[in-house]
N, C-alpha and C positions, 0 to 999 in steps of 0.2 A: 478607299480600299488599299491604296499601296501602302499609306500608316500604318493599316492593321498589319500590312504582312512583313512590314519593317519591325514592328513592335513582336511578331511572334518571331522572326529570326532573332533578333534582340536575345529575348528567352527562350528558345534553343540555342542559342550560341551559350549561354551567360551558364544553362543549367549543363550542358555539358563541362565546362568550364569547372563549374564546382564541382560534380562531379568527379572528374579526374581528378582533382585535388583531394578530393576526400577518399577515394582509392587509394592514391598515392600514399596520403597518412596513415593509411591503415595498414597500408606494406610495410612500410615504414618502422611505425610501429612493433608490429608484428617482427619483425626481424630485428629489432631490439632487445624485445622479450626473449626471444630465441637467442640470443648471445648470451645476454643477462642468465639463464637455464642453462646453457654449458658453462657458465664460467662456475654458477654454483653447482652444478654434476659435481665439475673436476674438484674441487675443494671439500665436498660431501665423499667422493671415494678415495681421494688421495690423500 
């Protein structure tokens, strides 16, 4: 019994784990794109 509930903290740690990581990239991301979008704004009306 303590295996098993080693083995599921294990994967609850690991999937939050990725988790966050994969939010993070998406931020990340995301506000890339969003720079990349104002730099060509300013270039399209200036």
């Amino acid at each position: 019994m303590d295996t098993l509930k080693s083995i599921f903290k294990f994967m609850l740690a690991s999937t939050l784990v990725v988790g966050g990581l994969l939010i993070g990239g998406t931020i990340f991301a995301a506000k890339g794109i969003d720079t990349l979008g104002d730099k060509l704004r300013k270039k399209i009306h200036h």
